[in-house]
Backbone as numpy.savetxt, mean C-alpha at the origin, in Angstrom:
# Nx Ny Nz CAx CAy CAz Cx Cy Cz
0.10 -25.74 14.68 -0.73 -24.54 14.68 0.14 -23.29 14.68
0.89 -23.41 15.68 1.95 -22.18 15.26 2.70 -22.00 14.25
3.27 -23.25 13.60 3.96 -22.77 12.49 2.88 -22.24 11.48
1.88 -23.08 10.95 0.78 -22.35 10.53 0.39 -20.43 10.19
0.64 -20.10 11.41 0.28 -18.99 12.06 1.51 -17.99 11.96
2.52 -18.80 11.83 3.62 -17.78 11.81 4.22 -17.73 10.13
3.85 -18.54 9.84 3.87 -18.66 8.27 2.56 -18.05 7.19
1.69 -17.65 8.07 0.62 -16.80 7.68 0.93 -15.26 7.50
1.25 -15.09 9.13 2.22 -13.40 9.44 3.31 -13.34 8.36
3.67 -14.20 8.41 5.17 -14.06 7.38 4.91 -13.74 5.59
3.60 -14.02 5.31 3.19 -14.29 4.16 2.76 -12.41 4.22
2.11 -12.03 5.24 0.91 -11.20 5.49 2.28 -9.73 5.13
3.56 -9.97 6.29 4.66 -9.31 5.92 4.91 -8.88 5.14
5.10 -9.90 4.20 5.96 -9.81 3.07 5.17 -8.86 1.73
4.15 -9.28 2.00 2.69 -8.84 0.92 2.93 -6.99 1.42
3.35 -6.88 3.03 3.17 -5.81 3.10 4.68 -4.61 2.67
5.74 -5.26 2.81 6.59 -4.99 2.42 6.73 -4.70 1.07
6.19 -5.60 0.51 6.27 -5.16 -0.99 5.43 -4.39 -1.87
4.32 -4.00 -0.94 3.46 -3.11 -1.06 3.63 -1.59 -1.05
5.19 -1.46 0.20 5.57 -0.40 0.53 6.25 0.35 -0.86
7.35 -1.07 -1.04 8.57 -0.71 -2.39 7.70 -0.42 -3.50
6.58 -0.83 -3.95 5.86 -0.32 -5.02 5.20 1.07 -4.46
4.74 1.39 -3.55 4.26 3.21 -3.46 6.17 3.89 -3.52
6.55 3.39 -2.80 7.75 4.27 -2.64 8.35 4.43 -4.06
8.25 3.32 -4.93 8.69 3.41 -6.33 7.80 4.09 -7.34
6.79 4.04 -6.99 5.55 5.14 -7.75 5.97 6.23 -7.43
6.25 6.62 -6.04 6.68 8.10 -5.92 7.92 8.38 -6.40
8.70 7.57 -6.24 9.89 8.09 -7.03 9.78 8.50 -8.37
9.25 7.52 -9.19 9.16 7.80 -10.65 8.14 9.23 -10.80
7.20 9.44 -10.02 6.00 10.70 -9.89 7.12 11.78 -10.14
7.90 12.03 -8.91 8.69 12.85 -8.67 9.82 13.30 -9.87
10.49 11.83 -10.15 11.31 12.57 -11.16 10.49 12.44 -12.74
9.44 12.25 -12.74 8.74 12.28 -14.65 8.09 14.28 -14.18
8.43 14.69 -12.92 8.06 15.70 -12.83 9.14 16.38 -12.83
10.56 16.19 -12.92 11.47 17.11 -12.78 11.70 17.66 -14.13
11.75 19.24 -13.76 11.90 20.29 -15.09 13.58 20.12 -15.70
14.43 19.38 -15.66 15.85 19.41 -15.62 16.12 18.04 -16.73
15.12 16.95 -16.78 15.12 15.60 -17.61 14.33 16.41 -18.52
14.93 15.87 -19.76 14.12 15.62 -21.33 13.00 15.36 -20.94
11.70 15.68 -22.05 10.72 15.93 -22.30 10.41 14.44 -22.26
10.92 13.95 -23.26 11.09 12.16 -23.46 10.81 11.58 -22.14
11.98 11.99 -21.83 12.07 10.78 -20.12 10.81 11.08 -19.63
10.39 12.53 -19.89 9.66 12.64 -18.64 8.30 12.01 -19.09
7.92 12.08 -20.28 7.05 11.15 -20.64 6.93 9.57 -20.37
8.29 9.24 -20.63 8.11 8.25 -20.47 7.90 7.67 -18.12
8.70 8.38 -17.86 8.96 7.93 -16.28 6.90 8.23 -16.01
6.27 9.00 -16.72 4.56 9.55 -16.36 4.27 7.95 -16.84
4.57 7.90 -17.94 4.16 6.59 -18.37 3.82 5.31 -17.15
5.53 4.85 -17.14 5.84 4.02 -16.07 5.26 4.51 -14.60
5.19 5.57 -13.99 3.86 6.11 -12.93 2.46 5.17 -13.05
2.03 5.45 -14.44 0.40 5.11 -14.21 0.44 3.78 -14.35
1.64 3.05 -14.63 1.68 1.85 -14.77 1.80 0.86 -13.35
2.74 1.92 -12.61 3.03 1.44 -11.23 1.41 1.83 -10.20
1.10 2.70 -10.50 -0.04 3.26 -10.29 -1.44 1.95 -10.06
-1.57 1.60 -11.55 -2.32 0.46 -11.78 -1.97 -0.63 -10.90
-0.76 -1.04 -11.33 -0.20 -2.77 -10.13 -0.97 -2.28 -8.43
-0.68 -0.81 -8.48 -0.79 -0.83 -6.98 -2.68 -0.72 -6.45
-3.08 -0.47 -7.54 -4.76 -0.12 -7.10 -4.99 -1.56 -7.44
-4.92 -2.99 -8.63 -4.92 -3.85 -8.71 -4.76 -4.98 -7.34
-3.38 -4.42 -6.72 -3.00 -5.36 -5.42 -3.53 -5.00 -4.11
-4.40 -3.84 -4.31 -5.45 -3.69 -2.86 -6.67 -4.19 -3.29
-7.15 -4.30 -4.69 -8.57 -5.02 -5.30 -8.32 -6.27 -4.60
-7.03 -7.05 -5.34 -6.55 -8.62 -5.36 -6.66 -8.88 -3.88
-5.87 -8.36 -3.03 -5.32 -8.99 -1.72 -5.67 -7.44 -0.47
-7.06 -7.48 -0.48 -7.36 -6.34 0.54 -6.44 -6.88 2.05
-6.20 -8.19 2.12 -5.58 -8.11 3.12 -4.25 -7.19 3.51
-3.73 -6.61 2.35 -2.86 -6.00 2.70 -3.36 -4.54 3.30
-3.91 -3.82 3.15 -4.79 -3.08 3.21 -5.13 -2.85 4.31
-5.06 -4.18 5.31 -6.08 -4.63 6.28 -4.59 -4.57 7.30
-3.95 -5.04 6.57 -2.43 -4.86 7.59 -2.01 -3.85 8.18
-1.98 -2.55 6.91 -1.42 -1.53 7.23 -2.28 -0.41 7.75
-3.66 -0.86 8.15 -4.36 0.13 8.94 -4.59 -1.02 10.50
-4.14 -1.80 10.67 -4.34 -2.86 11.82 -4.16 -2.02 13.17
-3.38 -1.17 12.80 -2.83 -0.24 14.09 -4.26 0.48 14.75
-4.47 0.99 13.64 -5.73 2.15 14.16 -7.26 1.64 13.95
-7.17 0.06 13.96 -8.57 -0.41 13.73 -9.12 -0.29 15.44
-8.65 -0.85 16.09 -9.06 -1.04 17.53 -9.01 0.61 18.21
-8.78 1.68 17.75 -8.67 2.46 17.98 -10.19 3.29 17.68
-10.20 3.21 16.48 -11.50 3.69 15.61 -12.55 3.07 15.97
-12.84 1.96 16.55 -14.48 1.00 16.80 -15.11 1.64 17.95
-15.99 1.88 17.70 -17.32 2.38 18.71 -17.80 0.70 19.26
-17.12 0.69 20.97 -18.09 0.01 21.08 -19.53 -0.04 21.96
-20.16 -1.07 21.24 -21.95 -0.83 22.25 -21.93 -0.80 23.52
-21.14 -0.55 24.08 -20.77 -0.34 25.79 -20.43 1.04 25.72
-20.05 1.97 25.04 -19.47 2.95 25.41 -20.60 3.87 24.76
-21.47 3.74 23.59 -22.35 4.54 23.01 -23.40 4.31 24.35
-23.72 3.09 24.71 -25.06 3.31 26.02 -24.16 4.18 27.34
-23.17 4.17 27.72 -22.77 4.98 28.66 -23.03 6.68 28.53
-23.14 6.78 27.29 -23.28 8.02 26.95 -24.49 8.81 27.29
């Protein structure tokens, strides 16, 4: 059961990790297909490769909301109203 479980997290990780390197790599390319200093070209093309990275990344929160689910995990228990605390009111 534990390995199970820890091979789940590990899966859940990794999904999230690589979730990160694709925004961080969208922004990179955002950033420089926006720099006024690269050819017109590049910069077309790096906009290009943007909406492309763009796509994978709206695709892999459709595919695997669990990731999604990872990286707001922090502030879920934070955000819930619960029915004990609305009747105290």
């Amino acid at each position: 059961m534990l390995k199970k479980l820890t091979h789940s997290w590990m899966l859940q990780w990794n999904k999230y990790i690589s979730f990160k390197i694709l925004n961080i790599t969208c922004l990179i390319t955002m950033i420089l297909g926006l720099a006024p200093i690269l050819p017109e070209e590049w910069r077309i093309l790096l906009s290009l490769i943007f909406i492309g990275f763009l796509a994978i990344n709206f695709l892999c929160v459709a595919t695997h909301p669990s990731i999604y689910n990872v990286m707001n995990s922090d502030n879920d228990e934070k955000d819930k109203i619960h029915p004990r605390d609305e009747e105290g009111k």
